[in-house]
C-alpha positions, 0 to 999 in steps of 0.5 A: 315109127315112133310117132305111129306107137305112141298114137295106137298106145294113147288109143288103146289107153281110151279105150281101155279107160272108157272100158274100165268106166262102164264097168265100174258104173262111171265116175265115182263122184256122180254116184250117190248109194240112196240115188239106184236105177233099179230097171229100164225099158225102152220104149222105141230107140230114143225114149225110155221107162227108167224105174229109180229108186231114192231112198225108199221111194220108187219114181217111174220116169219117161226119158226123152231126149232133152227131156224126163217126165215123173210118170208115177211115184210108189211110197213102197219098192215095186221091185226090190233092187237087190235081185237084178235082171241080169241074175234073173237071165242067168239063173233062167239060162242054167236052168235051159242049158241043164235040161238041154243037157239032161234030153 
């Protein structure tokens, strides 16, 4: 029974870890504060478009397994980093539920 615990715990402690790095956006020391991936578009379930910004640059690259292409490079942002998708989703999603609300 003892054995049984202690293998559920150590899998619980995985998950919660693997957890924990996603939210956190991984190992701290693989971060860099200039290095950003601003957005990300999938192109079919193996390639991607990665929009990264480095500094005041902006690089459009094509990510294929085993593979990443510099599609373009913009000297100025085309899209500011600062203002995320996911707050664009939420602001949009307020708006639907509080006219949902108001019919």
């Amino acid at each position: 029974m003892q054995l049984i615990l202690g293998l559920g715990l150590v899998i619980v402690l995985i998950f919660a870890l693997a957890w924990f790095a996603r939210r956190v956006g991984g190992v701290s020391g693989f971060n860099h504060p200039q290095l950003k991936v601003v957005a990300t578009l999938a192109m079919s379930t193996r390639e991607r478009v990665v929009l990264v910004q480095a500094g005041k640059q902006q690089m459009l690259l094509g990510v294929a397994p085993g593979r990443v292409n510099l599609l373009h490079s913009f000297d100025e942002p085309i899209i500011d980093p600062q203002v995320t998708p996911v707050s664009q989703f939420a602001d949009r999603l307020k708006d639907a539920m509080s006219r949902s609300k108001d019919q």
